[in-house]
C-alpha positions in Angstrom: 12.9 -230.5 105.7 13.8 -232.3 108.9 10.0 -232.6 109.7 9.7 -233.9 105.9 11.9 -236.6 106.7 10.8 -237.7 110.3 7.3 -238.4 108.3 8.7 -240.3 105.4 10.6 -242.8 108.1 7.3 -242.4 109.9 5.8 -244.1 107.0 8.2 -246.2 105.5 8.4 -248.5 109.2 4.6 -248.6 109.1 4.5 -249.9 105.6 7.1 -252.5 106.8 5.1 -253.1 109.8 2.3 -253.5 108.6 4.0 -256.1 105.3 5.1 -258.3 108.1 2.0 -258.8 110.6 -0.2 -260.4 107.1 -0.5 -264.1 108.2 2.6 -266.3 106.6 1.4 -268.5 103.7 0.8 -271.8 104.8 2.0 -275.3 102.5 1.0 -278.6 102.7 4.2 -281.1 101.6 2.8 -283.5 99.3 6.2 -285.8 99.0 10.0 -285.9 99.4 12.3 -287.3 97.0 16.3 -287.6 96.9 17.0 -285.5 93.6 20.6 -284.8 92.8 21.3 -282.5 89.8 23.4 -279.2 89.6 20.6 -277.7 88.9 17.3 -278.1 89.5 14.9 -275.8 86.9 11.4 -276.9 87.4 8.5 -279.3 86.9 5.9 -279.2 84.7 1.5 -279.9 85.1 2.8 -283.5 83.8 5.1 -284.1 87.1 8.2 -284.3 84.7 11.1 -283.1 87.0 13.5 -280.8 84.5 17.6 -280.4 85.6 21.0 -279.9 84.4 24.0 -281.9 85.8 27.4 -281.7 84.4 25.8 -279.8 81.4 23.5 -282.4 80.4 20.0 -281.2 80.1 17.5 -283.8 81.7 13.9 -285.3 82.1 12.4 -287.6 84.9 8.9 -289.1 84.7 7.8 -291.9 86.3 11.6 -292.9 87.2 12.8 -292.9 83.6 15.2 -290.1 82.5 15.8 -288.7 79.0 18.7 -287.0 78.2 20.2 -284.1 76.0 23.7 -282.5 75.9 25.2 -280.3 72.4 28.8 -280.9 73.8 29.9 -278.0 71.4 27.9 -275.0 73.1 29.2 -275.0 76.3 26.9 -273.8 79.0 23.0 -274.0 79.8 23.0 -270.4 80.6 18.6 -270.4 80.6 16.1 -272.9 79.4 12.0 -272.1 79.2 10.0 -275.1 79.9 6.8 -273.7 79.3 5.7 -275.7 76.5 7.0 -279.3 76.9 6.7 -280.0 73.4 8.5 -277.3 72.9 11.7 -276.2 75.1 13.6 -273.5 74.6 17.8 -274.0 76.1 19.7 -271.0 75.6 23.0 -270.8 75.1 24.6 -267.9 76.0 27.9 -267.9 75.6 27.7 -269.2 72.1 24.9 -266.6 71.5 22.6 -269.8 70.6 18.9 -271.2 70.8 18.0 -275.2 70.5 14.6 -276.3 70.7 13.9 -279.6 71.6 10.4 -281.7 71.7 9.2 -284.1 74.4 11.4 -286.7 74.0 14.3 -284.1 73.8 15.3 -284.7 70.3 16.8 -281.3 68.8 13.9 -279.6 66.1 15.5 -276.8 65.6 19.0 -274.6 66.3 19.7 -271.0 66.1 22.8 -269.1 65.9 21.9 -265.3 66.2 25.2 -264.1 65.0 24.3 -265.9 61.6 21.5 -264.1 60.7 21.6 -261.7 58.2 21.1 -259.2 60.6 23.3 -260.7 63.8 21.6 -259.9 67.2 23.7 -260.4 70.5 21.2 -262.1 72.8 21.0 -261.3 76.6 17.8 -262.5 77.3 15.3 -265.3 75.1 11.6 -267.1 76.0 9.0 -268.8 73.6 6.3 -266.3 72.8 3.5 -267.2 70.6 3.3 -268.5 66.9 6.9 -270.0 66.2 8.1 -266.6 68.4 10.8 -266.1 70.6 11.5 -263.0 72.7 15.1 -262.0 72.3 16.7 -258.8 74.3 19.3 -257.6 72.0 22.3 -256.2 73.7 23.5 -254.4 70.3 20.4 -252.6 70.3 19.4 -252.9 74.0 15.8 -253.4 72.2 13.6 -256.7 73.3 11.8 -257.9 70.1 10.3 -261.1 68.8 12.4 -263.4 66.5 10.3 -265.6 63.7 11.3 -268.7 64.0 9.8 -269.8 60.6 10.6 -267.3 58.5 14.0 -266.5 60.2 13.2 -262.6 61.2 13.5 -260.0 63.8 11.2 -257.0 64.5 12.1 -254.9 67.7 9.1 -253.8 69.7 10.6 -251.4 72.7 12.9 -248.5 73.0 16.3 -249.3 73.6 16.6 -249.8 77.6 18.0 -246.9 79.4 19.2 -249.3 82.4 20.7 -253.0 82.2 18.7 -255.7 82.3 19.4 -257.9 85.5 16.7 -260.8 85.6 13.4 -261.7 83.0 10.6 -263.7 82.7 8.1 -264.3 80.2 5.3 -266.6 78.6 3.6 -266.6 75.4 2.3 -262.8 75.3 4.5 -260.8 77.7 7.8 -260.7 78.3 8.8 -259.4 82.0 12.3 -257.8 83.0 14.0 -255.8 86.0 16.4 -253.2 85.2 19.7 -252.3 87.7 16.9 -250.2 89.6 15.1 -252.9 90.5 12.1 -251.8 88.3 10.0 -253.9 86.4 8.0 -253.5 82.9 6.5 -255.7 80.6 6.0 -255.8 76.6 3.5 -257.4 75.3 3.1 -258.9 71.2 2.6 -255.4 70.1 5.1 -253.6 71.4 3.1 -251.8 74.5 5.8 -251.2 77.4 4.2 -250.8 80.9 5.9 -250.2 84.4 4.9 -252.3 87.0 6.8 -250.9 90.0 10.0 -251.5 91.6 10.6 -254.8 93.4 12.0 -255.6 96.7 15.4 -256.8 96.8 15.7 -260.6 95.6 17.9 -263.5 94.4 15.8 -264.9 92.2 12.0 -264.4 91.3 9.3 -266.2 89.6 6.2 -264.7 88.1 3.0 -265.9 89.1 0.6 -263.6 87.5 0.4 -260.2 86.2 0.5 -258.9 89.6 2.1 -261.7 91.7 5.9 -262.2 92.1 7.6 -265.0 94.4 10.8 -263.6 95.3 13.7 -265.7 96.6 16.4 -264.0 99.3 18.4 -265.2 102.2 16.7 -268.5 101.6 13.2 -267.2 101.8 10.5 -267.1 99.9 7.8 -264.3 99.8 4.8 -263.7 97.9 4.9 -260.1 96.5 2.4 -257.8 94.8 2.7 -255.6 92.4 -0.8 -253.3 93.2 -0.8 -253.4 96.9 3.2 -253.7 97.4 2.8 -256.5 99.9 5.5 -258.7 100.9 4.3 -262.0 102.5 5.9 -264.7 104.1 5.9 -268.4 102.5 6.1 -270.4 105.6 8.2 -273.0 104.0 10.1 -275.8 106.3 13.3 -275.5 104.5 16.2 -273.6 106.1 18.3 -273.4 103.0 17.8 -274.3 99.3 19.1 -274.3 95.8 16.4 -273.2 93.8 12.5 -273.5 94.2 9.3 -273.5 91.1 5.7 -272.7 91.5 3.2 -274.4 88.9 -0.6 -274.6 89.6 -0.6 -274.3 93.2 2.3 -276.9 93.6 6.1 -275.2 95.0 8.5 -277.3 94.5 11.7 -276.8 96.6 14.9 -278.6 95.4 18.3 -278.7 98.0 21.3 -280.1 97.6 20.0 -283.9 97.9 16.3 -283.7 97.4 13.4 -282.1 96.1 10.4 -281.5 98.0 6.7 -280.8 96.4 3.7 -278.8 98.7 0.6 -277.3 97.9 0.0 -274.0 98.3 -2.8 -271.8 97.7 -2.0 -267.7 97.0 -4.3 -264.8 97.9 -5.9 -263.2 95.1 
């Protein structure tokens, strides 16, 4: 037993070793602009800057900001900015969707308790086809609500751990239990583990294998195959939040917002 256990620490501080002599990932800053929000939550391939101050969700472009606040929901707990004509704010605490278009004019609003089978939403992202992915906390099921036709079909066992953190696009949606494991469902309903992550802050998904994980105000480029964990050589010594979008991280503090390109290992 004792030999057992001198190997497995044996191995574990080579692993580590071995994580932190891979060459840091290099950036190149592009430019530096003063940007003061509360919250800084991404930029799109278009350059449009997306934040939140004093609950008022907001759009630069090319030094002209649109705005949008629903003074009656309270908080912005998530929004999804994936599809610009498209953007998803959820509403948490009032168990509530909006979808706004480019210009940030409300389309559409959804108040899961009102439908004729209520769902309590933890976690929601735009999927495919008028979809969104909704974890349901009565059910502790993930499943894709119709936005059309104003249905919900569950696709995964209910969750054996809590959900802590998700991610997802138009035909996955990603999530990390209490255990730090990972899994992903896809449109049909096929669950699949994808390891247990490092501990993190926050996290971005990249790809189906690469994760940028956020903690102690660094950044590192994880895998999910090879379980590497490799340093972003980033100039900032402490930050609010950060985004990556086709090869451009964008690093927002508490009075600016700096872009850099970056190129990831396959």
């Amino acid at each position: 037993m004792k030999f057992k256990f001198l190997f497995l620490l044996l191995f574990s501080c080579l692993s580590i070793m071995a994580q932190e002599t891979l060459t840091p990932i290099p950036v190149k800053q592009l430019s530096e602009n003063s940007f003061t929000a509360t919250r800084y939550l991404g930029t799109d391939a278009l350059g449009c800057e997306y934040s939140i101050t004093n609950n008022t969700f907001q759009k630069k472009q090319d030094g002209k900001t649109v705005k949008y606040k629903a003074v009656s929901l309270s908080t912005i707990y998530r929004a999804d900015l994936q599809n610009p004509l498209q953007i998803v704010l959820f509403y948490k605490k009032f168990n509530t969707v909006v979808l706004l278009d480019n210009q940030l004019n409300e389309t559409a609003r959804i108040n899961f308790s009102e439908l004729q089978q209520p769902l309590l939403a933890e976690a929601v992202g735009l999927a495919s086809q008028n979809r969104l992915w909704v974890y349901d906390t009565n059910t502790q099921q993930v499943g894709l609500y119709d936005i059309i036709n104003n249905t919900f079909k569950t696709l995964t066992p209910p969750f054996n751990q809590t959900l802590t953190d998700y991610q997802s696009n138009y035909n996955y949606f990603y999530w990390v239990d209490s255990l730090n494991n990972m899994y992903a469902v896809n449109l049909f309903g096929k669950v699949n583990t994808l390891g247990t992550l490092p501990e993190f802050e926050h996290l971005q998904l990249v790809n189906n294998k690469q994760i940028i994980l956020q903690k102690n105000n660094n950044l590192h480029l994880y895998n999910l195959e090879n379980k590497s964990l490799q340093k972003i050589d980033i100039a900032e010594k402490s930050f609010e939040n950060f985004n990556y979008s086709a090869q451009i991280l964008s690093i927002f503090t508490k009075n600016k917002i700096t872009h850099s390109k970056i190129i990831l290992p396959e």
